[in-house]
ZAMARGU-4260 file (C-alpha; in steps of 0.2 Angstrom, whole numbers, plus 5000, padded with zeros to 4 digits):
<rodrens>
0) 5000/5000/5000 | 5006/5017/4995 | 5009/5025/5012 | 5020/5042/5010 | 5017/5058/5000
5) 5038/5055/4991 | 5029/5039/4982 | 5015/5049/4981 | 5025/5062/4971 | 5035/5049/4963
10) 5021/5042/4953 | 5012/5059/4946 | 5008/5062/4928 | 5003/5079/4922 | 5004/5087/4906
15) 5010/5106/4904 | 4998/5115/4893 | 4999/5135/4892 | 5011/5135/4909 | 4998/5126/4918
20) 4995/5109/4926 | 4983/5101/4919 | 4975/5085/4929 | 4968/5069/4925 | 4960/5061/4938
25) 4941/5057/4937 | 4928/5064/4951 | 4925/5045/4954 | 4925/5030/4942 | 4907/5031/4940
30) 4911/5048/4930 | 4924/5046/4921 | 4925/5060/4909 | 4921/5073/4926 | 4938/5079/4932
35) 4945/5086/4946 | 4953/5103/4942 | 4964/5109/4954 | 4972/5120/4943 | 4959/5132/4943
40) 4957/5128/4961 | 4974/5134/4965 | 4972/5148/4951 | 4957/5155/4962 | 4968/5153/4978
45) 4982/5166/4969 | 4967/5178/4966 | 4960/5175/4983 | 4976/5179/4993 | 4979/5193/4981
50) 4962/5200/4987 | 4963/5197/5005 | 4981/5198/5007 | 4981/5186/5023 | 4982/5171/5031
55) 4969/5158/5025 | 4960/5144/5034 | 4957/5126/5023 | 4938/5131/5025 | 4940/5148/5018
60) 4952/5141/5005 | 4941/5128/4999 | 4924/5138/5000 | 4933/5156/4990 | 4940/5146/4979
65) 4921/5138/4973 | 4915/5156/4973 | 4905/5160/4957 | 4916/5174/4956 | 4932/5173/4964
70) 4936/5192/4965 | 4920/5196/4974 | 4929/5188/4991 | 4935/5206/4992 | 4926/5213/5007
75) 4918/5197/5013 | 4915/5196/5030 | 4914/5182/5043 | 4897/5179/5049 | 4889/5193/5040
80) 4893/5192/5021 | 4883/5179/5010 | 4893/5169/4998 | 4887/5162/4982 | 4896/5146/4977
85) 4898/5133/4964 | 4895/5118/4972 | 4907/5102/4962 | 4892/5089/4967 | 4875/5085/4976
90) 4870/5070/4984 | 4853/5066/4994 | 4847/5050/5002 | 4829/5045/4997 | 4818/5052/5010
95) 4825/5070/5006 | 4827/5067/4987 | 4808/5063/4983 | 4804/5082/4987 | 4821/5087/4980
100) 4818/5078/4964 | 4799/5085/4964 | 4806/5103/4965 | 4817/5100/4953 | 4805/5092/4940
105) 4792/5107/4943 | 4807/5118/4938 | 4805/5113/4918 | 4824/5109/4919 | 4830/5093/4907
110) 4846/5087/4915 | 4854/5090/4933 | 4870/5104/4932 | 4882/5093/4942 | 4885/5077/4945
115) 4871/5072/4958 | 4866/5057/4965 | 4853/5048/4976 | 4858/5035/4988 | 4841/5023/4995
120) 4845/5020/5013 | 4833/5028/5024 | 4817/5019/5021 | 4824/5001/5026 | 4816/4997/5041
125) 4826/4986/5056 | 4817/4972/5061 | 4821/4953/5059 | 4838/4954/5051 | 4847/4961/5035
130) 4839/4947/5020 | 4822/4950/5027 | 4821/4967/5029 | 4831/4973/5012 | 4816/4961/5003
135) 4801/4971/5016 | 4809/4987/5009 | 4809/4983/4992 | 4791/4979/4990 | 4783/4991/5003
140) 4792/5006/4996 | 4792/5001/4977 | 4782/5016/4969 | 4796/5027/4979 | 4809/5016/4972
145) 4802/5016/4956 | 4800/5034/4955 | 4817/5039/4960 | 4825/5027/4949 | 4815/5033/4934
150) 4818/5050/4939 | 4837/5046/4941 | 4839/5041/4924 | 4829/5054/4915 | 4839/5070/4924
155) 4857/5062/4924 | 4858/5057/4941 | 4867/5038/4948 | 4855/5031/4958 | 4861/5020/4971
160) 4848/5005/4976 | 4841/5000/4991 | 4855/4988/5000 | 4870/4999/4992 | 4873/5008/5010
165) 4872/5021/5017 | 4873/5037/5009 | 4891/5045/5017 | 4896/5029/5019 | 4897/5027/4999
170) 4900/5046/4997 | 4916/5044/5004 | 4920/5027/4997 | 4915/5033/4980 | 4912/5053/4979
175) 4923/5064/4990 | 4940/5070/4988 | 4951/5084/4996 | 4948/5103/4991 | 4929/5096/4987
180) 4913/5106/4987 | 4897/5097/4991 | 4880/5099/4997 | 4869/5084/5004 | 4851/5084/5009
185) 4857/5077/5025 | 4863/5084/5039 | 4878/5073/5041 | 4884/5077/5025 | 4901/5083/5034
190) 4907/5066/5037 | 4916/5069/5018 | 4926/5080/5030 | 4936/5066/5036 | 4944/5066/5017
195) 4948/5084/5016 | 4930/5089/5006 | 4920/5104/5013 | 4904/5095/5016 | 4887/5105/5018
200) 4870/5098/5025 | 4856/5108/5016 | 4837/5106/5013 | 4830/5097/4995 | 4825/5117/4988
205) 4845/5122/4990 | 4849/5106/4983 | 4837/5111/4968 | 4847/5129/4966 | 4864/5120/4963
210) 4856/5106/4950 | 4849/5119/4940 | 4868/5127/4941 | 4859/5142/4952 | 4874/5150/4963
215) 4871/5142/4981 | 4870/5154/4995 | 4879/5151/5012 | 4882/5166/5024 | 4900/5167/5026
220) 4905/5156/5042 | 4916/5158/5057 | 4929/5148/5062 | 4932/5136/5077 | 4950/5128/5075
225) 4953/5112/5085 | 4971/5109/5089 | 4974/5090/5091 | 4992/5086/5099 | 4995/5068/5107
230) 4987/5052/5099 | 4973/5040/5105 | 4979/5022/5116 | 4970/5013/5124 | 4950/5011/5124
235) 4950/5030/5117 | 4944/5030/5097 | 4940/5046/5085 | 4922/5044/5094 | 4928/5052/5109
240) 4935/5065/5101 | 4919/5074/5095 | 4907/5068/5112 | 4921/5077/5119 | 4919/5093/5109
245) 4900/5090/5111 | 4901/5093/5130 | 4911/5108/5128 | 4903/5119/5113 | 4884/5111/5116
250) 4869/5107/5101 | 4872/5125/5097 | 4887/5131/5099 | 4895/5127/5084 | 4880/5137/5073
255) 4886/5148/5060 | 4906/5140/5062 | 4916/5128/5052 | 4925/5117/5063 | 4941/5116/5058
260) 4958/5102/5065 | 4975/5105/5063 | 4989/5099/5074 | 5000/5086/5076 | 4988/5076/5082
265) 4977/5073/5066 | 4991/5062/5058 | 4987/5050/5073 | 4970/5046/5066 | 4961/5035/5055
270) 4951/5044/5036 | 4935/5036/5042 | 4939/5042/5061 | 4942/5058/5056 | 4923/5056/5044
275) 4916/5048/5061 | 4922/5066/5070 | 4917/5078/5053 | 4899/5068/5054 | 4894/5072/5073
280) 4900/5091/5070 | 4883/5091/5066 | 4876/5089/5084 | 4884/5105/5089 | 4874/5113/5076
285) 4892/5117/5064 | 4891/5121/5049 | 4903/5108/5045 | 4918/5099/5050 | 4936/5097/5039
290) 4953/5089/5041 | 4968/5095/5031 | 4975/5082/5017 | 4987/5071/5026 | 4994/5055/5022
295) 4979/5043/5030 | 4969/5049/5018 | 4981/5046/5003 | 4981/5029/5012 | 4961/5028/5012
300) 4959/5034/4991 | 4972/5021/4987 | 4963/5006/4995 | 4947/5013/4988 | 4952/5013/4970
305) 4956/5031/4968 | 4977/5032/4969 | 4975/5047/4953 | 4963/5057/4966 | 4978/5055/4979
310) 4994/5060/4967 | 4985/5073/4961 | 4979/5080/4980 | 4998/5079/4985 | 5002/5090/4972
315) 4992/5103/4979 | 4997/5102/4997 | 4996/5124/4999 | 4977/5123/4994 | 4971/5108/5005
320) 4978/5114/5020 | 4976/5130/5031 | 4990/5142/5032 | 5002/5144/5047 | 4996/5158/5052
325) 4976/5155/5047 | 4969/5168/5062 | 4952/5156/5069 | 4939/5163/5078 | 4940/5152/5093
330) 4952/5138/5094 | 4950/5123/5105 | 4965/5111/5111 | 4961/5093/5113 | 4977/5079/5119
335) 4974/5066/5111 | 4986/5056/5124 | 4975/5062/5140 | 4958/5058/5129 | 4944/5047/5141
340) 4933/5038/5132 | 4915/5045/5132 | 4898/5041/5134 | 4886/5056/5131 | 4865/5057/5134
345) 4852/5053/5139 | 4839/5064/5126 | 4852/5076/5120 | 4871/5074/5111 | 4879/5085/5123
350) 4880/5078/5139 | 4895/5071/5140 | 4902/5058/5153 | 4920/5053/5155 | 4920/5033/5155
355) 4927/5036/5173 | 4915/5045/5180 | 4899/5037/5170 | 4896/5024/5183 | 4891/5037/5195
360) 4885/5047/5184 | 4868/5031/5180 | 4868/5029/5198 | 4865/5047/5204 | 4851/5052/5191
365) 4844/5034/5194 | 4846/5028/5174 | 4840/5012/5170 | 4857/5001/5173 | 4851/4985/5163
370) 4856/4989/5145 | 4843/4979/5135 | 4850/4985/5118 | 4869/4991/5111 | 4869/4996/5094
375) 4883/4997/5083 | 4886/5007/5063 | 4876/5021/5059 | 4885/5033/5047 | 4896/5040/5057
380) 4905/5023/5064 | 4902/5008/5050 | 4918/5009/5044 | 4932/4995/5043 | 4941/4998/5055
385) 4925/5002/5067 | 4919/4984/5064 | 4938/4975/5067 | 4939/4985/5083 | 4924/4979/5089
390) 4925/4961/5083 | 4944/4961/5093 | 4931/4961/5110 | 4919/4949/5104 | 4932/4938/5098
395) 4940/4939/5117 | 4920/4935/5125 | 4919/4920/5112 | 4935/4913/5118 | 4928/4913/5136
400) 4914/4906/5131 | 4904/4923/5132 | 4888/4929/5123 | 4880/4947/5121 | 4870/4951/5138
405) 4860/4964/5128 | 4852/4964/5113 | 4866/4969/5099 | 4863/4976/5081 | 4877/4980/5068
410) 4874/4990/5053 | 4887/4988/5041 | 4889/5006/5031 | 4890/5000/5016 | 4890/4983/5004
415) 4908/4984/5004 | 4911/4984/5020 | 4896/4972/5022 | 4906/4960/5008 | 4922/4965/5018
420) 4920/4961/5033 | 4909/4945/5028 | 4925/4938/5018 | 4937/4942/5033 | 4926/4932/5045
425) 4921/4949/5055 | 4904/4945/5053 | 4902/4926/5056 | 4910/4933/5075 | 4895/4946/5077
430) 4884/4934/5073 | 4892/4920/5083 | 4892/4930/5099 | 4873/4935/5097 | 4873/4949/5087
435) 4858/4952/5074 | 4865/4960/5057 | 4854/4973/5049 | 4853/4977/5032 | 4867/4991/5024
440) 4853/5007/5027 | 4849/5021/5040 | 4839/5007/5052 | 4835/5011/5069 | 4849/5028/5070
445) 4835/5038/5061 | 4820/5027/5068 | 4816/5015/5058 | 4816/5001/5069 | 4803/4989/5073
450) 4804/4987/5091 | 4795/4971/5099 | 4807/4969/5115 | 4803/4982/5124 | 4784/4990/5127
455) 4780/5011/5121 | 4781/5019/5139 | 4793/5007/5146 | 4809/5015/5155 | 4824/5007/5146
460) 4841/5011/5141 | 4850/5008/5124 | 4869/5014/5120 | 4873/5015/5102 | 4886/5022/5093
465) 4875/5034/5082 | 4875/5053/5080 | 4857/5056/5088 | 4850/5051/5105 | 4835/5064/5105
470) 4820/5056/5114 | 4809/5045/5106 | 4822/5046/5090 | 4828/5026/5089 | 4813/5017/5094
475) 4798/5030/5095 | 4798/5027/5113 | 4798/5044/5126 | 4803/5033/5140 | 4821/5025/5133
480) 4836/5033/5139 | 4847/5033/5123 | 4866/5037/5126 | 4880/5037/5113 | 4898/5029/5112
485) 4910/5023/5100 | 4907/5005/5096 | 4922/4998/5105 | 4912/5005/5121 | 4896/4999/5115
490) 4900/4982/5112 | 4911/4980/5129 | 4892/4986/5138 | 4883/4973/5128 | 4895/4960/5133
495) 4892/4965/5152 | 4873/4970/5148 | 4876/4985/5160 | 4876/5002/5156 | 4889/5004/5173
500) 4902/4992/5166 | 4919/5002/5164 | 4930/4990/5152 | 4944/4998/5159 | 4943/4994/5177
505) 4927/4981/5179 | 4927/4964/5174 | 4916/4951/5165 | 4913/4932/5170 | 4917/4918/5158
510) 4909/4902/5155 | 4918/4893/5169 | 4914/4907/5182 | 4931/4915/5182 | 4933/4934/5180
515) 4944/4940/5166 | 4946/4959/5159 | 4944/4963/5140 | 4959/4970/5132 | 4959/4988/5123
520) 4950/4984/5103 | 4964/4985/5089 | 4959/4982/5073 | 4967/4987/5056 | 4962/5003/5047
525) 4959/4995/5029 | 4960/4978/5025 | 4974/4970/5021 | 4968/4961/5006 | 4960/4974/5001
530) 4940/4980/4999 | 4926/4968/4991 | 4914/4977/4981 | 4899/4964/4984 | 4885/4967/4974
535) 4883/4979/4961 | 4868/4989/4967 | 4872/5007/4956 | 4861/5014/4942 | 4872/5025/4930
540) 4864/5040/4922 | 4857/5040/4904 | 4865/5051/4893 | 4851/5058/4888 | 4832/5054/4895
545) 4822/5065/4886 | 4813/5051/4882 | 4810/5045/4898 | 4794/5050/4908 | 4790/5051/4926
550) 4773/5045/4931 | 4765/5047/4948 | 4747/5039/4949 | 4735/5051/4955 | 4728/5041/4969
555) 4744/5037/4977 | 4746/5041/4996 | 4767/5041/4996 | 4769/5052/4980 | 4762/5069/4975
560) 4765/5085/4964 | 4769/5099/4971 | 4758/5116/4967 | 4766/5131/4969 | 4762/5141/4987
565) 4754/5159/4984 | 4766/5172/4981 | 4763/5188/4996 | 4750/5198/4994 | 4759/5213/4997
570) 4748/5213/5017 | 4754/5211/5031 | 4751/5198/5043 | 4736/5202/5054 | 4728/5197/5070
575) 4735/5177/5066 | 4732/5165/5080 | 4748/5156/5087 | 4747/5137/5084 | 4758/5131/5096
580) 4771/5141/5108 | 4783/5127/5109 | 4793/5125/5122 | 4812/5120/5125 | 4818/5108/5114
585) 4810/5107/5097 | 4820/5099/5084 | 4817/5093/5066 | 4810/5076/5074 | 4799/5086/5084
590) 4792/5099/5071 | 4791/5082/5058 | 4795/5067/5063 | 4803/5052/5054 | 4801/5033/5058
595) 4782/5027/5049 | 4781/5044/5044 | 4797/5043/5031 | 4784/5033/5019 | 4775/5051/5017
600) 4791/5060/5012 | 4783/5063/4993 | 4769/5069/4998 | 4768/5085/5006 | 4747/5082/5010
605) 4750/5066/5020 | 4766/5069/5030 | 4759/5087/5036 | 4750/5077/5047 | 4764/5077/5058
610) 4767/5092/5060 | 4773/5098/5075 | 4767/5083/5087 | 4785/5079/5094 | 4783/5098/5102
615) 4778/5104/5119 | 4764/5116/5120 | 4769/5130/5134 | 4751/5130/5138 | 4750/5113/5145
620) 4767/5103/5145 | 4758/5092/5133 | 4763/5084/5115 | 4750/5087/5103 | 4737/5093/5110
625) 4734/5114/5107 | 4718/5126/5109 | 4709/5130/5092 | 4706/5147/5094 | 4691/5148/5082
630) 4682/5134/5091 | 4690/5133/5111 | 4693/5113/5107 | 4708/5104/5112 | 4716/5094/5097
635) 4730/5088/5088 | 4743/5101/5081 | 4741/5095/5061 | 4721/5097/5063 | 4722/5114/5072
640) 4733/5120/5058 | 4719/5111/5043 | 4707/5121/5050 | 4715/5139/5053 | 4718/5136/5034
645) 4700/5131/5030 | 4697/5148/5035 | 4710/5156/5026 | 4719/5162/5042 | 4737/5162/5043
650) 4746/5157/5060 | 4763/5160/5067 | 4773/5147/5080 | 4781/5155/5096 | 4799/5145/5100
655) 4810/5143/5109 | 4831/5142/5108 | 4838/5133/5093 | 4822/5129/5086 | 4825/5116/5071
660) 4840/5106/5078 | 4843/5091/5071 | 4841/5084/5051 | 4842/5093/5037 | 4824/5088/5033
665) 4815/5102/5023 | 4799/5094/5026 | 4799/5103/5043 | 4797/5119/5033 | 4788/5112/5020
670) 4774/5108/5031 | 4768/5123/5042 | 4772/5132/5021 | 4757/5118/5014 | 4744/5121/5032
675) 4745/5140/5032 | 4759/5145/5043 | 4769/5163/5041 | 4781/5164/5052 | 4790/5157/5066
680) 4796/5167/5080 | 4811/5161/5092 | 4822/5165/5102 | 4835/5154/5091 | 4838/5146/5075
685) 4846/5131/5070 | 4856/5136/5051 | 4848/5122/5039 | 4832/5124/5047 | 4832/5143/5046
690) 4838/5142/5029 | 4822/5131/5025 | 4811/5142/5029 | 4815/5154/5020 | 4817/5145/5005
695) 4798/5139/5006 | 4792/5158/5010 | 4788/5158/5027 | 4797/5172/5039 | 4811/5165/5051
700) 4810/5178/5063 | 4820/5181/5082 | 4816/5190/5098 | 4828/5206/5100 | 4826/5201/5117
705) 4825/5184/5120 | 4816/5187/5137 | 4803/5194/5125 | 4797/5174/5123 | 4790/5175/5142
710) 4779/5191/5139 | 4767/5180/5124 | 4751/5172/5130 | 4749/5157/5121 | 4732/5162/5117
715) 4738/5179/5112 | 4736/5186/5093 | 4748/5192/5084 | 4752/5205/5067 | 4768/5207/5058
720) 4767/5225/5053 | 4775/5232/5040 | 4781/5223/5030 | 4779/5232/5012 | 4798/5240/5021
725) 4805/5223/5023 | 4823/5226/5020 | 4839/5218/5024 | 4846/5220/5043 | 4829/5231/5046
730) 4819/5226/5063 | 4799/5220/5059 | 4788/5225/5072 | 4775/5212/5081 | 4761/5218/5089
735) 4754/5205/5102 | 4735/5206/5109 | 4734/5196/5124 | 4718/5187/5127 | 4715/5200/5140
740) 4715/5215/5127 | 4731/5222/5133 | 4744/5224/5117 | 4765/5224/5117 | 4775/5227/5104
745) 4791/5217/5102 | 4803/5220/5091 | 4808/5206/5079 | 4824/5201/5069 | 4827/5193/5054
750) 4842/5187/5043 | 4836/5190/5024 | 4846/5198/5012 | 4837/5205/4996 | 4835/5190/4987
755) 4828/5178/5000 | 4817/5193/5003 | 4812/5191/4984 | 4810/5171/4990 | 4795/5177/5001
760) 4787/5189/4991 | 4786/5176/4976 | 4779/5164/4990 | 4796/5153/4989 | 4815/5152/4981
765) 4806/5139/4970 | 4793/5152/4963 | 4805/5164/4961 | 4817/5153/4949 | 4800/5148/4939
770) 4798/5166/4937 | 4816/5171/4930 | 4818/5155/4920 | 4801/5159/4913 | 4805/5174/4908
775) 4823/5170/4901
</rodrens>
């Protein structure tokens, strides 16, 4: 194996045309004759330092240098400034990419811009093992199969079948490359990160821009710089790197940043450990995550098929790395050497636990301590070397005769590594100890899992090595305490079936009643005879599929055309009721939720009616259960909202801080858009979900003064007055009756520049771009 940037070097071919290196290397082998120029990459780099005349960071280099015009970087400011990009690829996963594909059929357009791709992995659900399961989501969800597929190869887009893996799994096997540029209609479309690509979860209407080669807006981010010295021993893994960082910056301390590594430390760790720690920047709300180009990723293209992608990268090392002196807006140092392991939850990502101090932890705040499920893949640990490390502890239980104590899932990340890790015998010892292997898909991480052991309502705890542990998330049930760990710890809790056990100082029983301790996990970081493709489960693009149509039967209940939302009136917003004043935590699985509702994710009419039942009403502490303020009934949020807009009445909902954490899931703004809903008031924002909304027309809008969230009676009415003066950084004024007659009027902020304030008056970006290609 290639394993130092001098071979590296050594084995370069270019040609010199007009003084300039020209490159070779494919995007990936599925598009061959799409090349990666970093020539004009490191041409726009000259223009960008000439511009700025400073120090750059990887992020700014990689982001400036996608700009659609690179001289406009002059005068760009950090947090403030909008950027507008030209994205090198898009990628969506097949619950996001039905409403994505929708918009983009409704735009007139023949042919995706960019390469673009749709990765089936979200609508698989977990239940009796991988066979059964891949077959149960291949008939239940064949319309949507069908449609996407057809849709695929009409608008040049590789479509990758259900059973292929999951989608940044194969995005980093296949897709992403150092100094990349892409958007996914995910949210944990950072983990490319871990390969040196700048990686951005968006919603399916920013996806839509960027097919139609529409210049993508992203408000220029900050930057938090993570200096990593030292270098992991022991039971510690990449995992603990970011729980760590979770428990310092929180779910929304990283909005608005790129996080960004450098030091010693990062040539310590693994490509897929430094995607694992790229994908959970997402639970501290980032923007995204990137490592500099280093030799383990060189390592990781090789093995993966794409040594052009890796002498051409170390070619180019100025550009895919930040500069010496890059300035960061906050940096962070993590030893790699002092590292814990960590176990964070329950219900939230960033409450983090030093292994050493976890037993107390579960015994002071009374946590269930019989673990009835561990959990191990995901996107963000399913990689090779996750699954040897783990296998090295189960093959020490099976020596001493031991078998799981808990319930145990694995979820390869791909059919690579499933074919991998079968050949290799990895998975024979999973199944051997106990272990149930589910299919290569999403599974239980986003909810789809079919739980039978344990009742709705009963107190439980499950520890998995996913990147989400909001309540109700894995398993639709309120009561199970959800907490989250590499796999290496997960697997050594499963073995003991307590969710006390420390590996590092406790000790397990073996078949003859002696106690023995289980050695740190080793494992190697790519396999030594190389990967094994498995089955071939990709759909290239047609060339051209003009011919091709894209039926949806009008009757169906998973599929739907979209109509376009009515543009403003040029009124404002008066006397609306307020649906729901949510209160705390309200994330994208509380606004729309996913498990059985993921079969609506085409139709915009059906899945509406969820909307908002994951929230908690301030008025009563309940779920789903609000006052119609027409009729004084108590009902269901999604029936409320039906019949404000039966009577043609727009509504608003009152929130609370970092409203819309979580998934990149437009539907959350899609929904309140389709039932009537005109604004959303908060103290907070999370960025996709802000971005969302304004996309689909509906006014993200913040308190001036947080505190001013206290003042407004649920009950209350509210008008957004104004609103013909709707100009960037201008206040908008709300006037609030309270049910006793009594009015206040708060001032409101808002983050639209003049185009996304075009988005709203056209009733949404999508209408908008109908109108300018209409009348081009």
């Amino acid at each position: 194996m290639l394993n130092s940037f001098s071979l590296l070097k050594n084995s370069f071919k270019s040609s010199i045309f007009n003084s300039q290196i020209r490159t070779f290397a494919s995007m990936s082998k599925f598009e061959p004759n799409k090349n990666i120029n970093y020539a004009k990459l490191n041409h726009n780099l000259k223009i960008i330092r000439s511009e700025l005349g400073r120090p750059l960071t990887l992020g700014e280099k990689i982001l400036y240098t996608h700009l659609d015009n690179p001289l406009s970087v002059k005068g760009v400011e950090r947090g403030k400034t909008y950027l507008k990009l030209k994205p090198d690829r898009v990628a969506m996963q097949d619950a996001t990419a039905q409403m994505a594909v929708l918009q983009f059929m409704s735009s007139g357009l023949p042919r995706t811009a960019v390469p673009s791709t749709i990765h089936c992995d979200h609508l698989i659900e977990a239940h009796k093992g991988s066979a059964q399961d891949l077959e149960t989501a291949k008939n239940t969800n064949k319309e949507v199969y069908d449609f996407l597929s057809s849709a695929s190869a009409k608008y040049g887009l590789g479509f990758w079948k259900p059973g292929s893996g999951i989608i940044h799994q194969i995005v980093l096997e296949n897709y992403s490359y150092p100094g990349l540029l892409m958007i996914g209609t995910d949210s944990h479309t950072p983990n490319a990160g871990g390969l040196g690509a700048i990686a951005i979860g968006v919603g399916g209407a920013d996806a839509v821009d960027v097919m139609a080669d529409i210049a993508w807006e992203l408000r220029a981010p900050k930057y938090i710089g993570v200096r990593l010295t030292g270098k992991l021993n022991g039971w510690t893994s990449a995992k603990d790197v970011i729980l760590k960082l979770a428990g310092i910056l929180t779910v929304k301390g990283g909005t608005g940043y790129i996080i960004e590594y450098f030091g010693p430390g990062t040539a310590s760790l693994s490509c897929t450990g430094m995607g694992t720690i790229c994908n959970m920047g997402a639970e501290v709300g980032a923007t995204t995550s990137v490592f500099p180009f280093n030799e383990r990723m060189a390592n990781y293209l090789i093995s993966t098929g794409r040594s052009d992608i890796a002498n051409e990268a170390s070619q180019f090392n100025d550009l895919l790395k930040a500069d010496n002196e890059a300035v960061y807006d906050q940096v962070i140092e993590i030893n790699l050497s002092e590292l814990e392991p960590h176990i964070n939850g329950p219900f939230t990502p960033d409450l983090a636990h030093n292994l050493s101090s976890f037993k107390e932890a579960v015994s002071k705040n009374n946590w269930p301590d019989q673990l009835s499920a561990g959990l191990i893949g995901s996107c963000t640990n399913s990689s090779y070397e996750d699954m040897a490390r783990s296998a090295s502890l189960v093959r020490q239980a099976l020596s001493k005769g031991v078998q799981a104590k808990s319930l145990y899932t694995v979820t390869p990340g791909s059919e690579q590594i499933r074919a991998t890790i079968e050949r290799d015998g990895i998975l024979g010892e999973f199944l051997n100890v106990g272990g149930t292997v589910l299919a290569n898909a999403c599974g239980p991480c986003i909810g789809q899992w079919n739980r039978v052991d344990v009742k709705k309502g009963e107190k439980n705890s499950i520890i998995t090595s996913y990147n989400r542990n909001f309540q109700s998330r894995n398993d639709s049930n309120p009561a199970t305490h959800a907490f989250v760990a590499s796999p290496e710890i997960v697997t050594a809790l499963v073995l003991a079936g307590r969710l006390s056990f420390n590996p590092e100082t406790d000790y397990l029983t073996d078949s003859n009643g002696n106690q023995f301790k289980l050695q740190p996990p080793n494992g190697d970081e790519l396999p030594t005879k190389g990967f094994d493709s498995g089955e071939d489960t990709f759909q290239a693009p047609l060339e051209n599929g003009d011919h091709l149509t894209v039926n949806i039967a009008k009757d169906s209940q998973r599929l739907q055309f979209l109509e376009p939302f009515d543009a403003w009136n040029g009124k404002d917003f008066l006397d609306m009721p307020i649906l729901i004043k949510a209160k705390g935590k309200c994330t994208t699985d509380a606004i729309s939720a996913a498990g059985p509702w993921l079969k609506y994710r085409g139709h915009l009419d059906n899945i509406s009616n969820n909307l908002l039942i994951g929230a908690v009403n301030s008025a009563n502490d309940q779920l789903n259960n609000v006052k119609n303020q027409f009729t004084g009934a108590w009902g269901p949020v999604p029936a409320t909202g039906r019949d404000y807009k039966m009577r043609q009445v727009g509504w608003v909902v009152i929130g609370d801080d970092n409203y819309g954490e979580g998934s990149s899931r437009e539907h959350a703004a899609l929904e309140p858009r389709h039932l009537g809903g005109r604004a959303i008031i908060t103290k907070s924002f999370a960025r996709i979900h802000e971005t969302n909304l304004k996309k689909q027309g509906i006014l993200p809008l913040t308190f001036k003064n947080s505190s001013d969230y206290d003042l407004i009676d649920p009950d209350a009415r509210v008008s957004l007055i104004n609103l013909k003066d709707l100009a960037p950084s201008k206040p908008i004024q709300m006037i609030v009756t309270q049910p006793d007659g009594t009015k206040l009027e708060i001032e409101l902020q808002h983050t639209m520049n003049d185009g996304q304030i075009e988005w709203f008056r056209a009733g949404s970006a999508l209408n908008f771009m109908a109108s300018k290609l209409k009348s081009n």
